[in-house]
C-alpha positions as CSV (number, residue, x, y, z in Angstrom):
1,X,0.0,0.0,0.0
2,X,1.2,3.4,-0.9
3,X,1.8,6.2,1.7
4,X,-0.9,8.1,0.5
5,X,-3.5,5.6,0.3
6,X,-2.3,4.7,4.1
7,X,-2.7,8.1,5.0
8,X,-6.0,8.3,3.3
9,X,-7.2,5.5,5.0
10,X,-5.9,6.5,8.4
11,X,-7.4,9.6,8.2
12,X,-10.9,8.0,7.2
13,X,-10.7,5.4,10.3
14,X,-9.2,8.5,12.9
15,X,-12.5,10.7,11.9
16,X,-14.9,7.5,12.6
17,X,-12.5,6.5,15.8
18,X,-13.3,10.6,16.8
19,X,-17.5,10.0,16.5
20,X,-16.9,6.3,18.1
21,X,-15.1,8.1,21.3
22,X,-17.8,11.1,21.5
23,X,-21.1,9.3,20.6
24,X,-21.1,5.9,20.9
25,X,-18.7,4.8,23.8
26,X,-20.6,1.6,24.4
27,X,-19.6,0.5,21.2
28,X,-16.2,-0.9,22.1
29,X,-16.2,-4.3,19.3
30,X,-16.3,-1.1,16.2
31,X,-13.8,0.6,18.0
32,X,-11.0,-2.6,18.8
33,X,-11.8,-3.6,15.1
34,X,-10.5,-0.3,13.9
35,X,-7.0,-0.4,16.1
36,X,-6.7,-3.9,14.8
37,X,-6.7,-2.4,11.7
38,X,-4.0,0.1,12.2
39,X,-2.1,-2.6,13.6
40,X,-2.2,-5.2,10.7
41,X,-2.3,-2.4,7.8
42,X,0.9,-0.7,9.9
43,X,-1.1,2.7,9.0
44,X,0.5,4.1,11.8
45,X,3.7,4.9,10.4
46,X,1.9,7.3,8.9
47,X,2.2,9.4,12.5
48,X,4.7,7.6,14.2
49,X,7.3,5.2,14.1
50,X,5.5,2.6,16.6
51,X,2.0,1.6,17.4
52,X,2.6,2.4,20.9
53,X,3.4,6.0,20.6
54,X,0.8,6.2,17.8
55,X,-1.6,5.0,20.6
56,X,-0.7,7.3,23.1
57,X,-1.2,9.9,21.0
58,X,-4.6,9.0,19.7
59,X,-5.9,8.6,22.9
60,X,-4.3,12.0,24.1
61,X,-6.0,13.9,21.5
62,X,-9.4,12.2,21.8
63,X,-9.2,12.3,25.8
64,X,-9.6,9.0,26.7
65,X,-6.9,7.0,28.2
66,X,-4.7,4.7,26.5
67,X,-5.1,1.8,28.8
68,X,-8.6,2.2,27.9
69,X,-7.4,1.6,23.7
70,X,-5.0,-1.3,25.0
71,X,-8.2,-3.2,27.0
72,X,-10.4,-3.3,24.5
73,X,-7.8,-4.4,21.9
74,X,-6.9,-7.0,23.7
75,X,-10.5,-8.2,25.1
76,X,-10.6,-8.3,20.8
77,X,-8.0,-10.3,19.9
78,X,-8.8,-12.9,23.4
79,X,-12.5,-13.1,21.6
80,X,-10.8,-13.9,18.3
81,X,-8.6,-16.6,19.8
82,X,-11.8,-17.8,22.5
83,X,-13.8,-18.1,18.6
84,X,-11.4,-19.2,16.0
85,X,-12.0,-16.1,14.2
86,X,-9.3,-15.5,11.8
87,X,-10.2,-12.5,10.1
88,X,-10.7,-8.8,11.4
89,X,-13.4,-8.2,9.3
90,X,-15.7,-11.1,10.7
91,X,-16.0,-9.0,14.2
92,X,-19.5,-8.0,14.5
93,X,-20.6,-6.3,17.7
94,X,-24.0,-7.6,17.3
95,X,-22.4,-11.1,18.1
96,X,-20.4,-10.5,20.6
97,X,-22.1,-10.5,24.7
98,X,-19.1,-10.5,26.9
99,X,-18.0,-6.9,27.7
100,X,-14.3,-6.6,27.6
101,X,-13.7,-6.2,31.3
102,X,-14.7,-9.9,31.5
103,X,-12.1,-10.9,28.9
104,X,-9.8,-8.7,30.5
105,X,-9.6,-10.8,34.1
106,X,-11.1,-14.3,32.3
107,X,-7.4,-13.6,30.2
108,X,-5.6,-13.4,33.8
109,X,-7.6,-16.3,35.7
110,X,-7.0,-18.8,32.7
111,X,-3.3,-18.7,33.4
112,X,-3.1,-20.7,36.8
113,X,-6.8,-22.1,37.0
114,X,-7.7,-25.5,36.3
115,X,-8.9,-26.0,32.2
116,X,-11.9,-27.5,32.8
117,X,-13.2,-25.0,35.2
118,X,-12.3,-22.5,32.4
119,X,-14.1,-24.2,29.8
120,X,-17.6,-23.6,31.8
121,X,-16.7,-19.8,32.3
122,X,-15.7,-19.6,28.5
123,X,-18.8,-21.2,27.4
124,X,-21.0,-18.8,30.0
125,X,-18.9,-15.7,29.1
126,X,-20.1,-15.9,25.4
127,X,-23.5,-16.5,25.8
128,X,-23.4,-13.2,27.9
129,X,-23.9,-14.4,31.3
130,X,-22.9,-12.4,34.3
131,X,-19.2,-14.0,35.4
132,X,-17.2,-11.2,36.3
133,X,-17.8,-12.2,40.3
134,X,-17.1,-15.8,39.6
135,X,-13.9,-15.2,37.7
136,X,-13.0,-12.9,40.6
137,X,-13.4,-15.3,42.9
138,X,-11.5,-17.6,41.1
139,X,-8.4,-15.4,40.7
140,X,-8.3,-14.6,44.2
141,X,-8.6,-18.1,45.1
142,X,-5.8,-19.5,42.7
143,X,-3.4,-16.9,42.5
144,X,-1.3,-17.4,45.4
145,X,-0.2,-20.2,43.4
146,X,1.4,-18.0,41.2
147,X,3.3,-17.1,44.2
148,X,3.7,-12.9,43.1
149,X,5.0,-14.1,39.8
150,X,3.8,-12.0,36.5
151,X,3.6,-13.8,32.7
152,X,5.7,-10.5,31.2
153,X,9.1,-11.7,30.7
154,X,8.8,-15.1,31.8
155,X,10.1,-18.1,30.1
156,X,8.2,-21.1,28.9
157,X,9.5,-24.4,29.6
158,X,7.5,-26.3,27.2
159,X,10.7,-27.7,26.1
160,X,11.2,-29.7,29.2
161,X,7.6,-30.9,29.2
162,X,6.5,-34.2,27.7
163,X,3.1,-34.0,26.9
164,X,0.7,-36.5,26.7
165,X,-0.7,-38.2,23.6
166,X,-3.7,-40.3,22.5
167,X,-1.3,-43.3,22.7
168,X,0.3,-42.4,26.0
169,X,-1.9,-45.5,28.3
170,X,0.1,-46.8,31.1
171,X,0.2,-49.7,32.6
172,X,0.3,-50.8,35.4
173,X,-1.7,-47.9,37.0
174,X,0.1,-45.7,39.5
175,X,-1.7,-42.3,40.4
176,X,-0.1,-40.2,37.3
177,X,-0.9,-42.8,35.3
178,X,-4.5,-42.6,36.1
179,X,-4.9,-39.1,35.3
180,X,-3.5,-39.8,32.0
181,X,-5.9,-42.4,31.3
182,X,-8.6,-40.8,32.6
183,X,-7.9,-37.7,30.4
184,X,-7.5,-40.0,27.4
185,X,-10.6,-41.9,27.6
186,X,-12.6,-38.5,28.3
187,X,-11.3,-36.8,25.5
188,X,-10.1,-34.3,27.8
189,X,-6.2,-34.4,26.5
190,X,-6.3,-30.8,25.7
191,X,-7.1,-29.9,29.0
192,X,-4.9,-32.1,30.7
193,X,-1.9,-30.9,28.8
194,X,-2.8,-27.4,29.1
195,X,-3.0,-28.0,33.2
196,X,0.4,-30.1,33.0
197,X,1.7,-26.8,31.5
198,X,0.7,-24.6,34.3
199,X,1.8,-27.2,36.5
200,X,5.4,-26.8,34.9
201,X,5.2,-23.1,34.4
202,X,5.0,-21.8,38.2
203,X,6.8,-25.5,39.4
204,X,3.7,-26.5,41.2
205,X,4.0,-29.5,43.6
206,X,0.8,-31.8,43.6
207,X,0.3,-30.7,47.4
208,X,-0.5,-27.1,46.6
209,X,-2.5,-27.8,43.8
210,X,-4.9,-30.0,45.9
211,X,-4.8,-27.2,48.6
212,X,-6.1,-24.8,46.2
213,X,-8.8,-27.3,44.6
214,X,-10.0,-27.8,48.4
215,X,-10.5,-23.7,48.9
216,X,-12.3,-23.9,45.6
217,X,-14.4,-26.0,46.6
218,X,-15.4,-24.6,49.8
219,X,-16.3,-21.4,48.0
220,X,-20.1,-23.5,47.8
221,X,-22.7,-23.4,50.4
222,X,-23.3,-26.6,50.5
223,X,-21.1,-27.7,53.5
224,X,-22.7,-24.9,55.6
225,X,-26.4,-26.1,54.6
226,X,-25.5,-29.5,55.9
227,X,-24.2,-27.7,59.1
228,X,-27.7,-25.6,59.7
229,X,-29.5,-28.8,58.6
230,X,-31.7,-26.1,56.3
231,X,-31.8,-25.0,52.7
232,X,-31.0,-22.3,51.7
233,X,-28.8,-20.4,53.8
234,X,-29.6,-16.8,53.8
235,X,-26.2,-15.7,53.8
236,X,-23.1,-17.1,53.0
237,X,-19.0,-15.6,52.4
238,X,-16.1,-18.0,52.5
239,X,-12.4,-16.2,53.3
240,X,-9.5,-18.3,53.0
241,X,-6.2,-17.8,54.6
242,X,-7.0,-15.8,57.3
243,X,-4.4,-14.6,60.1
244,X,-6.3,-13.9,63.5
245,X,-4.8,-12.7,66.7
246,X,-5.0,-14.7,69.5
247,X,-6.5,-12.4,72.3
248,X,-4.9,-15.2,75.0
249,X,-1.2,-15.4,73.5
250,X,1.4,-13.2,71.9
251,X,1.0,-14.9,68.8
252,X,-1.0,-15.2,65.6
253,X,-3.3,-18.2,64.8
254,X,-4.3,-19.3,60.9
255,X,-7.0,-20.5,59.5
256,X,-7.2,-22.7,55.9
257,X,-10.7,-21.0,55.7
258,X,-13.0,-18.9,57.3
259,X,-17.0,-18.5,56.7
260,X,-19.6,-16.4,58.4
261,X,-23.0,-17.1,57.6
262,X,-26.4,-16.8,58.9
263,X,-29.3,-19.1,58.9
264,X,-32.0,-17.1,58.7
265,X,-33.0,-13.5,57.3
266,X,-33.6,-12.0,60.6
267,X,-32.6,-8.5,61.2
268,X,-30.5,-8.6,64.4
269,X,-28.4,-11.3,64.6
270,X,-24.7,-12.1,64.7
271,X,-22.9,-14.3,61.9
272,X,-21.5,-17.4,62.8
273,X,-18.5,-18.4,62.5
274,X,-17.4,-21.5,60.7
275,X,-13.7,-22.8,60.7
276,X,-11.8,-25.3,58.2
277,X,-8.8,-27.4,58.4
278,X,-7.4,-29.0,55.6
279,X,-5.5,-32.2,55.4
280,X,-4.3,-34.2,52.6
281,X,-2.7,-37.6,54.0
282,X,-2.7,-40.0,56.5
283,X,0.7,-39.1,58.2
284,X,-0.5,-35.3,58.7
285,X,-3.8,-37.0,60.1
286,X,-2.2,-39.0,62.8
287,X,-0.5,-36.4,63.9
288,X,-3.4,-34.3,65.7
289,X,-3.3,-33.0,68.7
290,X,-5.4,-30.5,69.1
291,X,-6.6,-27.2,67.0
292,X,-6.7,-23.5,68.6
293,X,-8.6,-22.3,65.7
294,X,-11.1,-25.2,65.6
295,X,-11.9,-25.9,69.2
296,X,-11.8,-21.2,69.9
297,X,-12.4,-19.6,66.9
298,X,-15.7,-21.2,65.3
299,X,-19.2,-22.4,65.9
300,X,-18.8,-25.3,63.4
301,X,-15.5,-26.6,62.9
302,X,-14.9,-29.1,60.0
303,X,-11.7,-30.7,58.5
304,X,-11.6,-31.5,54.3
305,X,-9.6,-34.3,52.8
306,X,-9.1,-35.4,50.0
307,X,-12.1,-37.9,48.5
308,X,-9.6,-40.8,48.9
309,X,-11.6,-43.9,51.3
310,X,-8.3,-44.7,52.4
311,X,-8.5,-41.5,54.7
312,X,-12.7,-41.7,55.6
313,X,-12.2,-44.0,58.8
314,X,-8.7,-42.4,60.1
315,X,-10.5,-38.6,59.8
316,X,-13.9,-40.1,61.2
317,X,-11.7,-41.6,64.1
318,X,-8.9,-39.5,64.6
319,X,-11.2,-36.0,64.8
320,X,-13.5,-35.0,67.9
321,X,-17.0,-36.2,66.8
322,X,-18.0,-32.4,67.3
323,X,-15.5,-31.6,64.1
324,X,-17.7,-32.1,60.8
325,X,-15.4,-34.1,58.2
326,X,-16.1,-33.3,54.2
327,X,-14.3,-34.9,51.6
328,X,-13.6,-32.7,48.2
329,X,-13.5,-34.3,44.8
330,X,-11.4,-34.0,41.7
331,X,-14.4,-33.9,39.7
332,X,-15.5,-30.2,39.1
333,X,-19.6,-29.1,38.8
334,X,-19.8,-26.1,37.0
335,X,-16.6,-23.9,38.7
336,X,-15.9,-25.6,41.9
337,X,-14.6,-29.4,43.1
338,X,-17.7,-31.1,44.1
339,X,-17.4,-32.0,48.3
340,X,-19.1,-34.7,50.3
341,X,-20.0,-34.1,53.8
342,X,-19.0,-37.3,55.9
343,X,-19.9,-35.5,59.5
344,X,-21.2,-32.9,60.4
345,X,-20.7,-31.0,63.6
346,X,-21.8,-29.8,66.3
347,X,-22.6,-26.2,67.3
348,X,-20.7,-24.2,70.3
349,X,-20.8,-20.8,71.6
350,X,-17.7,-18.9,70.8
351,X,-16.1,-16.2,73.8
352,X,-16.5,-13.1,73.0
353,X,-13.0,-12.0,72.7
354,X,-12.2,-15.1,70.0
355,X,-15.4,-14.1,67.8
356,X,-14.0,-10.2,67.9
357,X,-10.6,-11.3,66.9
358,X,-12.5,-13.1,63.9
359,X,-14.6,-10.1,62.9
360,X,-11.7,-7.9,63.0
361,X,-9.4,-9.8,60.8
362,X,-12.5,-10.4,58.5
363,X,-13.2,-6.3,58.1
364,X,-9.6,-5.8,57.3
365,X,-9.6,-8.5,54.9
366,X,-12.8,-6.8,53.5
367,X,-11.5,-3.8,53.4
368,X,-8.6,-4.7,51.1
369,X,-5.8,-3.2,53.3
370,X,-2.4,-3.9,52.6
371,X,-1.3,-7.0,55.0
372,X,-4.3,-6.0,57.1
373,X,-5.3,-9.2,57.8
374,X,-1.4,-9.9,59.2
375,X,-1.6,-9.4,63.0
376,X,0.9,-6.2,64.0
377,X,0.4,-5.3,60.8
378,X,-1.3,-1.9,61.8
């Protein structure tokens, strides 16, 4: 293409860009097509000498921010990938339901969360249904997996990574093995070798990742229904990781997870408090003692295992019967692990000064202060 026919055209696509950003905001699929546009065609070495710069100065003179530009490029090009649209041209904003703040953290949350789970947001996300708190949800839950680490700059290490294949069956069965099989028979390879990838991307030992898959799963209501003995429960949050300060000792107590919840919609009430405890083997199970968070800190107090029946009787036997015992899945329903309850427990008062600590550490955590919910920390 000539320079003046790219400076013709620029100019054609700046003066529709110009009545896109004054009268028609809302209309951000027209608007990502045209930058895409710029982008392929390189029309904007026309004004500048990179497509950065040229952006910064676009949005400058149209008063808009450029990470506005950037978000809704990219939220087009994820849709194009998410579609398998190959073309530019075949964008058409009447097709497209999710809004690009959506693709923006579903393009974050895909990077450490399990595929399958992904699938069922993708597939929801499309159609137009309301996922932005669910992928939220997810992110916060997963990403201390990526232990602070960002994708810019970061190396793949695909090269180190044998994937799996539609021949790879193993026999005899150990526990990898299985998975493999599993995968294979399900036709869920691609999955499976997209996990194995994230597995090997952030060096993720099998312990974490079940840890994480547990705190998913608890994100349901289901365990605290079981726990009321009633359906529905009125209200229902789930925090997980939460630091509390022991009003008894000069130290800080932790809890795997956190919810408060109440049974009924009555206006004056307190929440109750309901405590978790996760273990994943036999060894760790044996050796329990005794739990400051479960036995001070909660009305219900409940352990989760893994759904493995070598570990029902030691949890049913080696945990008070007052400590509820639920059992979490690898299979995924919708966006969490489906759980089992095996017990449930029994309800006790909490002292006044255990529930405060609770409620404090909870606001702070709400509140989305800086290591607020670190004891000391303010």
């Amino acid at each position: 293409m000539e320079f003046f026919e790219k400076k013709e055209l620029l100019e054609n696509i700046e003066l529709e860009l110009t009545e896109l950003f004054r009268h028609d905001r809302r209309n951000w699929v027209r608007t990502a097509r045209l930058l895409l546009v710029i982008e392929r065609d390189k029309l904007y070495e026309v004004r500048e000498a990179s497509y950065s710069s040229y952006i910064r100065k676009l949005a400058f003179n149209n008063r808009v921010h450029a990470s506005t530009l950037w978000r809704i490029k990219s939220a087009a090009q994820l849709y194009m990938e998410l579609c398998d649209i190959d073309e530019i041209e075949l964008l058409e904003e009447q097709n497209i339901l999710a809004t690009p703040e959506q693709l923006e953290i579903y393009k974050k949350v895909r990077t450490i969360v399990p595929e399958k789970i992904m699938e069922n947001i993708k597939s929801r996300m499309l159609e137009g249904k309301k996922v932005r708190r669910e992928l939220s949800r997810l992110w916060e839950t997963y990403r201390p997996l990526k232990k602070g680490k960002t994708e810019r700059g970061r190396k793949s290490n695909n090269d180190e990574l044998k994937l799996s294949t539609t021949e790879d069956f193993h026999i005899p069965y150990t526990e990898d093995d299985k998975n493999i099989n599993f995968a294979i028979q399900s036709n869920n390879l691609k999955q499976y070798n997209l996990d194995l990838r994230k597995i090997n991307k952030y060096h993720l030992s099998p312990e974490e990742i079940s840890i994480t898959n547990i705190k998913n799963a608890l994100r349901s209501k289901y365990w605290i229904e079981q726990a009321y003995k009633k359906i529905p429960v009125y209200r229902f949050e789930f925090f997980h990781n939460v630091s509390l300060k022991s009003p008894t000792q000069k130290k800080s107590e932790r809890a795997d997870g956190l919810a408060v919840s109440f049974s009924e919609n009555i206006k004056i009430q307190i929440p109750e408090i309901s405590a978790v405890r996760i273990y994943l083997t036999k060894e760790s199970i044996e050796k329990y003692q005794s739990d400051s968070v479960l036995e001070n800190y909660c009305n219900y107090a409940f352990v989760a295992i893994p759904d493995k029946e070598e570990l029902y009787d030691i949890a049913l036997s080696t945990f008070n019967e007052s400590i509820g015992v639920i059992s979490v899945k690898e299979q995924v329903e919708t966006t969490r692990h489906q759980l089992k309850i095996l017990r449930t427990p029994e309800y006790k008062e909490v002292k006044a000064q255990f529930s405060n600590a609770v409620f404090s550490a909870l606001l702070l955590r709400s509140l989305n202060w800086n290591n607020a919910e670190k004891p000391g920390a303010i």
